[in-house]
VOPAGU-2260 file (C-alpha; in pm, 1 decimal, decimal comma):
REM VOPAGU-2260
SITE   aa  ch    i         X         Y         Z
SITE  UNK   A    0    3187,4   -2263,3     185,2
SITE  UNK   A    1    2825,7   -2423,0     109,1
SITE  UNK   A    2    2700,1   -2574,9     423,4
SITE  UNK   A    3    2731,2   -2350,0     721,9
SITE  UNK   A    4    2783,8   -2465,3    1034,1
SITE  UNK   A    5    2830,8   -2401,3    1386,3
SITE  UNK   A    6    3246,1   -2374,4    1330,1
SITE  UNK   A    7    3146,6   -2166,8    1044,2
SITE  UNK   A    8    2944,6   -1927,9    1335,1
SITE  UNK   A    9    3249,4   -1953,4    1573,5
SITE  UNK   A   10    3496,3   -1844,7    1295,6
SITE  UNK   A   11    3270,2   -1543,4    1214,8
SITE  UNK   A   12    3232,1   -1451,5    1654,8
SITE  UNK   A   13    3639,1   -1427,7    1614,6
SITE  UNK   A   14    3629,6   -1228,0    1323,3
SITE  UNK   A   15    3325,1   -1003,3    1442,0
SITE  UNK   A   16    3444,4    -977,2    1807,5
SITE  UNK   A   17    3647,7    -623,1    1818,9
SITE  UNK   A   18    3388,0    -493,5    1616,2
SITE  UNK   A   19    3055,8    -533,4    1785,7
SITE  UNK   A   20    2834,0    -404,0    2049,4
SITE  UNK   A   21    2735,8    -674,7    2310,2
SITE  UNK   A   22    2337,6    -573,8    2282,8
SITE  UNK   A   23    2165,6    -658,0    2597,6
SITE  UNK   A   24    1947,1    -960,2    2711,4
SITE  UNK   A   25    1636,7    -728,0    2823,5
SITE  UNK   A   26    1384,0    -897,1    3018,8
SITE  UNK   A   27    1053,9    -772,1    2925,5
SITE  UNK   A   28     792,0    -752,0    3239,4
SITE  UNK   A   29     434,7    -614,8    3051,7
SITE  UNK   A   30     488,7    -909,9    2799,4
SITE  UNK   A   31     578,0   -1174,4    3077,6
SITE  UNK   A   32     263,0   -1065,6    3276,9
SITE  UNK   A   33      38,1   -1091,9    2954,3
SITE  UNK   A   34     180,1   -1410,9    2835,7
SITE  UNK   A   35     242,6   -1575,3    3191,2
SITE  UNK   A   36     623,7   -1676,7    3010,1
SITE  UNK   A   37     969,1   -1512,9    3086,4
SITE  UNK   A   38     990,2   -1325,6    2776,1
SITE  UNK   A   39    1320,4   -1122,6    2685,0
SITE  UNK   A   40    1437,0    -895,1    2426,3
SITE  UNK   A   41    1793,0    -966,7    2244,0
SITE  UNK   A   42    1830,1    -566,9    2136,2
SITE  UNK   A   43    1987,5    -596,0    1822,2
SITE  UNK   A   44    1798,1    -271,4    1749,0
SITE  UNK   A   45    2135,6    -124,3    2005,5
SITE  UNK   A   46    2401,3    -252,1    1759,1
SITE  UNK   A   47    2614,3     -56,1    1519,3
SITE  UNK   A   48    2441,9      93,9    1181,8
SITE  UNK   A   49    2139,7      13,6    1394,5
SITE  UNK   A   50    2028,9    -316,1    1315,5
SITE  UNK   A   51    2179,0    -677,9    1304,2
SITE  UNK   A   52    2337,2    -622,3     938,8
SITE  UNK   A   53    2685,0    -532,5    1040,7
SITE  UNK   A   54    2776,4    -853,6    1149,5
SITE  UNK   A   55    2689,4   -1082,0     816,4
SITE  UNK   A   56    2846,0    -766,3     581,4
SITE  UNK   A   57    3180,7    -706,4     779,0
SITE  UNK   A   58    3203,4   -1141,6     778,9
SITE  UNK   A   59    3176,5   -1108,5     433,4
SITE  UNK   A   60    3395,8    -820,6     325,8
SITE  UNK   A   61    3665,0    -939,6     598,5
SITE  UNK   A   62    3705,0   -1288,6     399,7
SITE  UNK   A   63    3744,6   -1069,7      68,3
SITE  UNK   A   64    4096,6   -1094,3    -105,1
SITE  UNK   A   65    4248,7    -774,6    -154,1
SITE  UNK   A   66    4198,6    -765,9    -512,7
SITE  UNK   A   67    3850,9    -786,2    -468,0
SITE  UNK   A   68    3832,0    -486,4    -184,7
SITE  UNK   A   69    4027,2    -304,3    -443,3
SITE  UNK   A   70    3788,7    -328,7    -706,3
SITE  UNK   A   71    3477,6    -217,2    -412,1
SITE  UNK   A   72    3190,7    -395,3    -296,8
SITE  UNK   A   73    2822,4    -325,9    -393,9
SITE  UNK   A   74    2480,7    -458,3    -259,3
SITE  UNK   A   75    2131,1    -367,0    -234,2
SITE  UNK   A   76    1912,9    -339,9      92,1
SITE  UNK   A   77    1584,6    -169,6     183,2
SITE  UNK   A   78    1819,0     -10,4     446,9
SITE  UNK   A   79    1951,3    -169,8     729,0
SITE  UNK   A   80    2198,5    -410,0     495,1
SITE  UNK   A   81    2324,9     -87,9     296,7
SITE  UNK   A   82    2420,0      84,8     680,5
SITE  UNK   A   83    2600,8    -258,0     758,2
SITE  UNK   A   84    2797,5    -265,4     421,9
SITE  UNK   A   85    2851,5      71,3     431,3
SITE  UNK   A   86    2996,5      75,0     777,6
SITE  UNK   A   87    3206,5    -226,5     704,3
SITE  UNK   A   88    3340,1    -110,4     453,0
SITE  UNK   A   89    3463,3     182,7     611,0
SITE  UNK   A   90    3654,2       1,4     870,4
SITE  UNK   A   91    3864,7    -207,5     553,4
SITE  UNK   A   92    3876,8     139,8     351,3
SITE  UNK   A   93    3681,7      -8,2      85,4
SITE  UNK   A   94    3521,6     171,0    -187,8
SITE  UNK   A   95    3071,5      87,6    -149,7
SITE  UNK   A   96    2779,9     122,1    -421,8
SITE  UNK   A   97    2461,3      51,3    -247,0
SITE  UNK   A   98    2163,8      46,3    -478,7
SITE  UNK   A   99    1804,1     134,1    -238,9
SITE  UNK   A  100    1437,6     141,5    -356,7
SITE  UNK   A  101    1330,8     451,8    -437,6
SITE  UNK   A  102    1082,4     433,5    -122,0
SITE  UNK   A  103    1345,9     359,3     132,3
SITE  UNK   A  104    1286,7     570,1     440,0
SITE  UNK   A  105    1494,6     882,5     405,3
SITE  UNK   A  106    1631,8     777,0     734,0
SITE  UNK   A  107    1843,3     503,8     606,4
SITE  UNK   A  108    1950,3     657,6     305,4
SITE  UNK   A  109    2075,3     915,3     489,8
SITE  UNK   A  110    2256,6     743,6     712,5
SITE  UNK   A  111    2384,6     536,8     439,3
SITE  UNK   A  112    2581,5     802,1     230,5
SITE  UNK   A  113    2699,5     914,8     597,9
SITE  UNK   A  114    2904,1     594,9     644,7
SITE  UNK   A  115    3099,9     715,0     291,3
SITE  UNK   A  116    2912,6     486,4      67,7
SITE  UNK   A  117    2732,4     566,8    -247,5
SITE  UNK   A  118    2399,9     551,1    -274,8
SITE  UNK   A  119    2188,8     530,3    -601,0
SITE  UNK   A  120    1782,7     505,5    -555,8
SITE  UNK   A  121    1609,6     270,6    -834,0
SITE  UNK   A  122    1290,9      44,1    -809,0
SITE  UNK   A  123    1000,3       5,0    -627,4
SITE  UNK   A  124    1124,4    -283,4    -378,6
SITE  UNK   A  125    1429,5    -466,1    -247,8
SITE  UNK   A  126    1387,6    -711,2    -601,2
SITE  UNK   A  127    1469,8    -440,6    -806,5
SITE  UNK   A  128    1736,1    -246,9    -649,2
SITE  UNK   A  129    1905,6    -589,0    -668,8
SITE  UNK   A  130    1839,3    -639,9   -1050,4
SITE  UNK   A  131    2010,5    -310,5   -1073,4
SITE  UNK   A  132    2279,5    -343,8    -874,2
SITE  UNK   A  133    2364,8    -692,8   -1058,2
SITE  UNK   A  134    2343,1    -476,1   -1373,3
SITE  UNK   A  135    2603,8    -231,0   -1199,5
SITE  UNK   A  136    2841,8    -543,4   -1070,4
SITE  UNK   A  137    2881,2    -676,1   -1425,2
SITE  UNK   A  138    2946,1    -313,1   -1579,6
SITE  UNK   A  139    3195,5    -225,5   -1355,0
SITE  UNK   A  140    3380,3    -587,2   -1193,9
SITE  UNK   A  141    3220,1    -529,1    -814,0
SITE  UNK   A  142    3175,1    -764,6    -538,1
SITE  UNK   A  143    2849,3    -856,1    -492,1
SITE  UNK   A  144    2766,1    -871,6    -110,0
SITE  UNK   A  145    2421,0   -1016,0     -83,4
SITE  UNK   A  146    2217,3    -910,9     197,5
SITE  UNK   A  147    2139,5   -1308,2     304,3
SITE  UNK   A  148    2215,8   -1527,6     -22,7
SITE  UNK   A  149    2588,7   -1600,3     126,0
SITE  UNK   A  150    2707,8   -1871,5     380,5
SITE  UNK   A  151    2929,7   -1553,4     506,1
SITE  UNK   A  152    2710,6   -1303,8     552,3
SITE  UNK   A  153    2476,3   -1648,6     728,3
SITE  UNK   A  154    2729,1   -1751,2     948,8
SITE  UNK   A  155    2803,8   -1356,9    1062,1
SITE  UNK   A  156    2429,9   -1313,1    1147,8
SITE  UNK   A  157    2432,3   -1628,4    1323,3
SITE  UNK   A  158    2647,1   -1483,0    1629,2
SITE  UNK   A  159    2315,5   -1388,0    1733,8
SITE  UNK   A  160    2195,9   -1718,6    1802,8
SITE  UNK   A  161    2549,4   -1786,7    2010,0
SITE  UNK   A  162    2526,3   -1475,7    2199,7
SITE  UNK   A  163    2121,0   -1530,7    2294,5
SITE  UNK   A  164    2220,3   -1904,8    2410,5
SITE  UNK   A  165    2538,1   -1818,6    2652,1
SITE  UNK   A  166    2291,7   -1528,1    2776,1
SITE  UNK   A  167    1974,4   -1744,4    2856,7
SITE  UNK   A  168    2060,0   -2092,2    2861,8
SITE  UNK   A  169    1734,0   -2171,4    2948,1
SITE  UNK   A  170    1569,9   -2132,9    2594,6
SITE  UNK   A  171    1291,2   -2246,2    2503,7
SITE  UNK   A  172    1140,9   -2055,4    2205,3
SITE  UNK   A  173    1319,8   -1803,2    1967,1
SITE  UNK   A  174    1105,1   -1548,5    1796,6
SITE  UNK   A  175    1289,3   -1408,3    1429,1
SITE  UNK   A  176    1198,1   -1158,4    1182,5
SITE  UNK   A  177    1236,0   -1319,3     859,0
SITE  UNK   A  178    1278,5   -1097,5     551,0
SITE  UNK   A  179    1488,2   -1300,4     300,2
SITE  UNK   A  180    1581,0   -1584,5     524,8
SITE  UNK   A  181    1964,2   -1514,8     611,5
SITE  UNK   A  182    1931,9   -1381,1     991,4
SITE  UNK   A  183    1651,6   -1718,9    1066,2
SITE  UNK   A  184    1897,4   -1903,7     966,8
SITE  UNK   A  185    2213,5   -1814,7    1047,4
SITE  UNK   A  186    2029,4   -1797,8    1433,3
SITE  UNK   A  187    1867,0   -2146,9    1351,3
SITE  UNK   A  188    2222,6   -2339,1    1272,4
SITE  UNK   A  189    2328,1   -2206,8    1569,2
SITE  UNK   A  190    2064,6   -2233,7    1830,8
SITE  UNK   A  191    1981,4   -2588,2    1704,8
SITE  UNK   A  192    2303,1   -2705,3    1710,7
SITE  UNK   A  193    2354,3   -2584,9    2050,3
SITE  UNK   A  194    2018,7   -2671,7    2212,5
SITE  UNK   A  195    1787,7   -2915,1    1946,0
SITE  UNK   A  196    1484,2   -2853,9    2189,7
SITE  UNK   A  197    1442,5   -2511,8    2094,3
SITE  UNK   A  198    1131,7   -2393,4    1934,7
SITE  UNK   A  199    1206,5   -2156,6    1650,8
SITE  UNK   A  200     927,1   -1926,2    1517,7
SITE  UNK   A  201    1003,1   -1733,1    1216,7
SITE  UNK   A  202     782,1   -1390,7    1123,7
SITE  UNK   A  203     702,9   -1235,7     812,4
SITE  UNK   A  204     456,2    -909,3     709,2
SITE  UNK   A  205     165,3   -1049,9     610,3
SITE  UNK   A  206     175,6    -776,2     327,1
SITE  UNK   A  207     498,4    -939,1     216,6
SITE  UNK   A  208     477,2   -1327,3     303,1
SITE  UNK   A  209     659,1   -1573,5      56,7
SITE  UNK   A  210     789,2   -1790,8     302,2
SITE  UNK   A  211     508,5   -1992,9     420,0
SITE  UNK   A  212     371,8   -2005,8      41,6
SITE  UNK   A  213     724,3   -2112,2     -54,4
SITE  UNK   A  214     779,4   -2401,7     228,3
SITE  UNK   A  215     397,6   -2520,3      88,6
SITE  UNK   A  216     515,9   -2518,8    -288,7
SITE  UNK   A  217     854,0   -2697,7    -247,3
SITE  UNK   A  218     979,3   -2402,1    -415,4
SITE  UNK   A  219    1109,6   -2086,6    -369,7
SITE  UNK   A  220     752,8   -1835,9    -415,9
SITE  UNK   A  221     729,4   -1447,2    -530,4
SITE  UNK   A  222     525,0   -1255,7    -290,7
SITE  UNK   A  223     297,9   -1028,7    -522,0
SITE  UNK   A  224     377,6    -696,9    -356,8
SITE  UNK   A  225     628,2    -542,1     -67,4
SITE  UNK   A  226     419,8    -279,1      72,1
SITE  UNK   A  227     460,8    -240,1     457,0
SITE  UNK   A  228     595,2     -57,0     702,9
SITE  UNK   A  229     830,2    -322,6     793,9
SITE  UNK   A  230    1062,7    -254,4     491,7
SITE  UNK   A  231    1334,1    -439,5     654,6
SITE  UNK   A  232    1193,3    -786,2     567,2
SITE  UNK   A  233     994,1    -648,8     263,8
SITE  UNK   A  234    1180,4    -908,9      70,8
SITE  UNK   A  235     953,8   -1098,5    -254,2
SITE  UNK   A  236    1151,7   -1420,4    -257,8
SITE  UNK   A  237    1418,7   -1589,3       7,7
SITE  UNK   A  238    1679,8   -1791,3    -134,4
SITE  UNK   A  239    1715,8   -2103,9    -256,0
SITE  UNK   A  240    2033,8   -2136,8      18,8
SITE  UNK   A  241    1790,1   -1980,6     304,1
SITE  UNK   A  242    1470,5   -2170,0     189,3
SITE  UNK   A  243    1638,7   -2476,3     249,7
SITE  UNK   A  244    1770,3   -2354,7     578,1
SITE  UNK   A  245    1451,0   -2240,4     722,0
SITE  UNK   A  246    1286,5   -2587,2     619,1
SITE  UNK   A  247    1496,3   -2797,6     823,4
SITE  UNK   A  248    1545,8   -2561,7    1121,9
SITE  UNK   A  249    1224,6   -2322,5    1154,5
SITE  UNK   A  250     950,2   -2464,3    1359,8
SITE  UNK   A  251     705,5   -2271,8    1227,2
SITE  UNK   A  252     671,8   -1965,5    1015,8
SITE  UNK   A  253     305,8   -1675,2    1115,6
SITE  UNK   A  254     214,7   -1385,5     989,9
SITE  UNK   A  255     152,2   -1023,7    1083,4
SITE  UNK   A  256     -47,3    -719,8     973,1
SITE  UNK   A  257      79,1    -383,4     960,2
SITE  UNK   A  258    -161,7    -316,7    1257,2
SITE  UNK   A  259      20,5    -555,2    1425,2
SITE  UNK   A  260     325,4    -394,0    1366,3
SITE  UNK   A  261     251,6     -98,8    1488,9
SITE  UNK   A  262     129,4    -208,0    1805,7
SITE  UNK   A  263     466,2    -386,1    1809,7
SITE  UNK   A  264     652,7     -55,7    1756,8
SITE  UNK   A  265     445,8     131,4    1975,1
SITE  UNK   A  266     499,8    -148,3    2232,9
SITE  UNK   A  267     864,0    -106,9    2254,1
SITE  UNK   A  268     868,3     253,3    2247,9
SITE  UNK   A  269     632,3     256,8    2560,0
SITE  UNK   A  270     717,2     -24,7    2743,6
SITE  UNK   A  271    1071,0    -107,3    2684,7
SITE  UNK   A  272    1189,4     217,6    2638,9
SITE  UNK   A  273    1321,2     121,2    2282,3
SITE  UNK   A  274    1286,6     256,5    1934,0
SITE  UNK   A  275    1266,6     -48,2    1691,1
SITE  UNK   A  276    1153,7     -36,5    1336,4
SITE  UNK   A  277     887,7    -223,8    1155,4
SITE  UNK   A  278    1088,5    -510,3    1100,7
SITE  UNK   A  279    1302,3    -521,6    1387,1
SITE  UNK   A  280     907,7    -513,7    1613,2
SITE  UNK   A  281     744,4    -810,3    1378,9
SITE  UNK   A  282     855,6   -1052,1    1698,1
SITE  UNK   A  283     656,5    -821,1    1949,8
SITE  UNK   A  284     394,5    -800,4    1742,5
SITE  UNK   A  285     338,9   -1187,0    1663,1
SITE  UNK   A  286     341,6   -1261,1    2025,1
SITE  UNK   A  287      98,2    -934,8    2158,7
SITE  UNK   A  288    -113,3   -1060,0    1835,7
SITE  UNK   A  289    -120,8   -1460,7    2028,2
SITE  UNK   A  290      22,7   -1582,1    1663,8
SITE  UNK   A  291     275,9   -1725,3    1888,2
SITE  UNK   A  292     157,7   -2001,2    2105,1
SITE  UNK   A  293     374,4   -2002,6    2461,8
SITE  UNK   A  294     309,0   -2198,6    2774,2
SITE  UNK   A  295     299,0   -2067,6    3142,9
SITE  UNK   A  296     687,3   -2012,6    3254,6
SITE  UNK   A  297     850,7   -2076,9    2883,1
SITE  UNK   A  298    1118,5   -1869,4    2876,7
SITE  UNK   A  299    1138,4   -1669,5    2528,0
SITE  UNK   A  300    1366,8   -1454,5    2367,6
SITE  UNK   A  301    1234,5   -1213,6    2101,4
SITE  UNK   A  302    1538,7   -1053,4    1845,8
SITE  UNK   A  303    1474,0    -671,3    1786,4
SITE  UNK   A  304    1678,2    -689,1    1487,7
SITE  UNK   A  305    1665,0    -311,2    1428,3
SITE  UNK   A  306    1566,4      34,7    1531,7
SITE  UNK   A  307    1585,1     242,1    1197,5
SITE  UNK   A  308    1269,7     377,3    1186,5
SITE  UNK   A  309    1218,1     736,9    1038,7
SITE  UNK   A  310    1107,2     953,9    1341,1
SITE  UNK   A  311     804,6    1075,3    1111,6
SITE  UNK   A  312     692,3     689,7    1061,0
SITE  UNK   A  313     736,1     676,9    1456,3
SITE  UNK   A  314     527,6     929,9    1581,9
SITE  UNK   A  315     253,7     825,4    1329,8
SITE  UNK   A  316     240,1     495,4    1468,2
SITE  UNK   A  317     270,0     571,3    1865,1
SITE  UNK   A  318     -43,2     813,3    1752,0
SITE  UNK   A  319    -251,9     537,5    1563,8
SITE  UNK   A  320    -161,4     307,9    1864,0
SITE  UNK   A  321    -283,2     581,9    2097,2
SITE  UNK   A  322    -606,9     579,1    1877,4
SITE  UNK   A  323    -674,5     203,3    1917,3
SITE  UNK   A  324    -575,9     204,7    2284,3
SITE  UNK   A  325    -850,2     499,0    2330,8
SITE  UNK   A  326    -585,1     701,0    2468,5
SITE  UNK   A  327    -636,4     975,4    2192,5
SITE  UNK   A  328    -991,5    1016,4    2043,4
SITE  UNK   A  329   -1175,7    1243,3    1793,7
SITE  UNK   A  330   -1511,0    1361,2    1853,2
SITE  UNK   A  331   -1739,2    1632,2    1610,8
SITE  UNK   A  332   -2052,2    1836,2    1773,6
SITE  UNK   A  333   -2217,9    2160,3    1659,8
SITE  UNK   A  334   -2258,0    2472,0    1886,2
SITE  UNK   A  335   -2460,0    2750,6    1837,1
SITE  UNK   A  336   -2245,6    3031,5    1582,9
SITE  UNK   A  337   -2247,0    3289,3    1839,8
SITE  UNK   A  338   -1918,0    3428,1    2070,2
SITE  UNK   A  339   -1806,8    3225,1    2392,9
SITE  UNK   A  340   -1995,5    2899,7    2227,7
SITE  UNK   A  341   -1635,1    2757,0    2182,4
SITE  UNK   A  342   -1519,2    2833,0    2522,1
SITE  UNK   A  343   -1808,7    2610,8    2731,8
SITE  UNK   A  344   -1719,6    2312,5    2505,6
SITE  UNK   A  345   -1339,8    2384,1    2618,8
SITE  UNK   A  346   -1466,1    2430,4    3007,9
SITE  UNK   A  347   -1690,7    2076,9    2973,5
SITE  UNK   A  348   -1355,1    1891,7    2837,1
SITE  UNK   A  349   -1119,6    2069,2    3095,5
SITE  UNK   A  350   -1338,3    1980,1    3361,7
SITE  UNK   A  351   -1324,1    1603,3    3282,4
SITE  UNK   A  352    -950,7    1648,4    3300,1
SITE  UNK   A  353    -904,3    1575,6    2902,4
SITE  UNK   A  354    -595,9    1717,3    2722,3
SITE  UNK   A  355    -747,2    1917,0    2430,7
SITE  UNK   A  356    -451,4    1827,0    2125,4
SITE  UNK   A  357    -646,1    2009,0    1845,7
SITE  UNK   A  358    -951,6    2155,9    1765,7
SITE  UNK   A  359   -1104,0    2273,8    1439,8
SITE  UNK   A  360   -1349,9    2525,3    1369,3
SITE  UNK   A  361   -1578,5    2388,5    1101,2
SITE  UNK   A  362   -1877,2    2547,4     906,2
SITE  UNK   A  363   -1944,1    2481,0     535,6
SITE  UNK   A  364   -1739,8    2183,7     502,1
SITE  UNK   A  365   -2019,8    2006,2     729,4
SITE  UNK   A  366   -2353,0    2185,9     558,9
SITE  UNK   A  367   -2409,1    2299,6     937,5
SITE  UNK   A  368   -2705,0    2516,7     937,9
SITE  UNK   A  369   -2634,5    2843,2     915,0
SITE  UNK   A  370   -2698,3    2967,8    1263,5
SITE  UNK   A  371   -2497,8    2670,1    1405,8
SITE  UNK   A  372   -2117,4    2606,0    1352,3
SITE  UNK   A  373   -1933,6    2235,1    1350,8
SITE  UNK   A  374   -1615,0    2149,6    1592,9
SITE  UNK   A  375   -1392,3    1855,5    1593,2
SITE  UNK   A  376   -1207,9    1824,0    1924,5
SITE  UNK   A  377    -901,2    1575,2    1920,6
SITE  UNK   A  378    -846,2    1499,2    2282,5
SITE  UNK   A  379    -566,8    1300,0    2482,9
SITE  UNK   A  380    -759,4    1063,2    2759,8
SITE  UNK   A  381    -615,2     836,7    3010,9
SITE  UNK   A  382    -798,6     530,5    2838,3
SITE  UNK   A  383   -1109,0     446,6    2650,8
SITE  UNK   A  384   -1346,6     491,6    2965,2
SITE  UNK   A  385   -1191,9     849,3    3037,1
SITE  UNK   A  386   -1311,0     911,5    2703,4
SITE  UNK   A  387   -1637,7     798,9    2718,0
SITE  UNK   A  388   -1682,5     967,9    3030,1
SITE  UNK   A  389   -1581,6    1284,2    2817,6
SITE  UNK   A  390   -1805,1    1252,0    2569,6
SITE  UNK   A  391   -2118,0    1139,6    2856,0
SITE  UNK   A  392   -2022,7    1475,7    2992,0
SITE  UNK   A  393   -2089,0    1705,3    2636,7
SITE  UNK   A  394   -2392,3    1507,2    2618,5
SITE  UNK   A  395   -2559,8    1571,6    2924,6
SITE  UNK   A  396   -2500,5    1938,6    2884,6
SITE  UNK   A  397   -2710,7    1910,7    2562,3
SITE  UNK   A  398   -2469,6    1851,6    2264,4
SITE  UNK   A  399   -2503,9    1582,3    2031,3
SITE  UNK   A  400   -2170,5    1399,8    1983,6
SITE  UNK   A  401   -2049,5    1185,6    1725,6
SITE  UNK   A  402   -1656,5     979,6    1810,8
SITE  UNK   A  403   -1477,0     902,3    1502,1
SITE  UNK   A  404   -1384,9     584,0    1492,5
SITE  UNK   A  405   -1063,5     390,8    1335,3
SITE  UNK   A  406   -1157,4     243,3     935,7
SITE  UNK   A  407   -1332,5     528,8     863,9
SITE  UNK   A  408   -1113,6     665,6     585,6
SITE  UNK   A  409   -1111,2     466,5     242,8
SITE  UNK   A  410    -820,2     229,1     273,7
């Protein structure tokens, strides 16, 4: 199979259908209020392994011969690919190498090696656990199951796009992660087959972008590095197969920083009551970031594609949000080094109604003067004015206060 098409899609919904989780069509109210569209969430972030993957790797490994399930399957994945393999592989009793980056959140690995699958860590990036694991395929006769570089594993993740059109008819724009190309375009066959009209917007990390720069060259283009927190699409290069999908079907490809991302994650998590991942909140975050252009009553549908995210990573990011949103700042003063000093600073902050999260007692580390000792108070406030009125509060009372502000470590 070279081309795939929307039979191709329909074949793979028959094969996929006693398998699956029917995610939900979640409509999303803060973003339809900010945007003035009917935005929704297709919460792929729900589905088994956690993310999208399973339905492009059990495709795949169910159109396998048995001779070739006999000899086992192996891939490589940043994460969310080596859950799907690894649980599909499970259901057909097949025997699964998965090669991961050495970075891959511990999360994934984890989870990984719990499906029954092997797991060997090599490389910095997605790129070179796949060099390896084509070394490993050769030295041992595997099947290869690519994480998008497959009309199977295409057509499997194209389901999506069937589900999200006999859920919400009415669509008018499709918002996509895009990582190496294969769930854009598996969604993109589909969609535009079934409904030409729709606008589809594809979304990369702008810390790991080759997409645009490839659709400018004519060519498939190397991204220089793969560092964000979106590991899911931190994929250097798309395919030659999904380049050439993308090109004819994607309306237009933006870009998004980690920032961004995080707001996206953090957006989920408060709003929507859902735990995404970097990758699986790129949609989010192009649309809260207005890289996504929509009119007044479009009616959108955003793909959370998935929801591994390491529960360190997670609370980071709600916390850095928190930061930008003023909800949590950092202030330093100096009191006077003398008993009770500490406790009238505490009384000034309880009295605003401030939730004191940490404070820390400071003397040479600042070159105070000797008679005088520093504190930095990290408070929880209801928004950015709660905390100014915090900080108007030490002030009047006679203490010179100075908020720490986001960019002020070296990057």
């Amino acid at each position: 199979m070279d081309a795939v098409t929307l039979a191709d899609i329909h074949a793979a919904q028959q094969t996929l259908r006693d398998q699956l989780i029917a995610t939900p069509m979640l409509p999303e109210l803060r973003l339809s209020r900010m945007t003035g569209a009917r935005v929704f969430f297709k919460a792929e972030s729900l589905q088994r392994g956690g993310s999208f993957k399973i339905r492009g790797a059990y495709n795949k490994i169910a159109h396998l011969s048995e001779q070739e399930r006999k000899k086992g399957v192996i891939t490589a994945s940043a994460g969310n690919h080596a859950q799907g393999v690894a649980l599909a592989a499970r259901i057909f009793n097949v025997p699964a190498t998965i090669v991961m980056p050495e970075f891959a959140p511990l999360t994934k690995v984890v989870s990984t090696r719990n499906f029954g699958a092997e797991v060997i860590l090599h490389g910095a990036s997605f790129d070179d656990a796949v060099d390896k694991a084509r070394e490993l395929q050769a030295a041992h006769d595997l099947t290869f199951v690519h994480a998008f570089d497959d009309p199977l594993v295409i057509a499997g993740q194209g389901t999506i796009g069937m589900e999200v059109m006999a859920a919400l008819p009415e669509l008018e724009v499709l918002v996509v992660p895009i990582g190496g190309g294969g769930l854009i375009s598996g969604i993109g066959i589909a969609v535009k087959a079934l409904k030409p009209s729709v606008r589809l917007i594809g979304v990369q990390a702008s810390a790991c972008a080759p997409v645009r720069a490839s659709l400018q060259a004519g060519q498939v283009v190397t991204a220089n590095s793969a560092n964000t927190i979106a590991d899911g699409i931190a994929v250097k290069r798309p395919s030659e197969l999904t380049l050439h999908y993308i090109r004819a079907l994607v309306d237009d490809v933006v870009e998004v920083s980690d920032d961004d991302i995080a707001r996206g994650i953090a957006h989920c998590a408060q709003h929507a009551r859902l735990v995404v991942e970097g990758a699986g909140a790129a949609g989010v975050a192009a649309v809260l970031a207005d890289k996504v252009a929509l009119q007044a009553n479009e009616t959108v549908c955003i793909v959370l594609c998935g929801g591994n995210i390491d529960s360190n990573l997670l609370a980071r990011v709600i916390e850095q949000v928190m930061v930008q949103q003023g909800r949590i700042i950092v202030l330093r003063l100096t009191v006077l080094d003398r008993p009770g000093q500490l406790a009238a600073v505490i009384n000034h902050v309880a009295a605003c109604g401030a939730n004191i999260i940490d404070v820390i007692h400071r003397r040479a580390v600042w070159l105070a003067p000797l008679t005088r000792t520093g504190l930095e108070l990290v408070l929880e406030v209801r928004d950015e004015a709660h905390g100014q009125e915090v900080v108007d509060r030490l002030e009047h009372a006679g203490y010179h206060v100075e908020r720490v502000r986001l960019g002020e470590w070296p990057a």
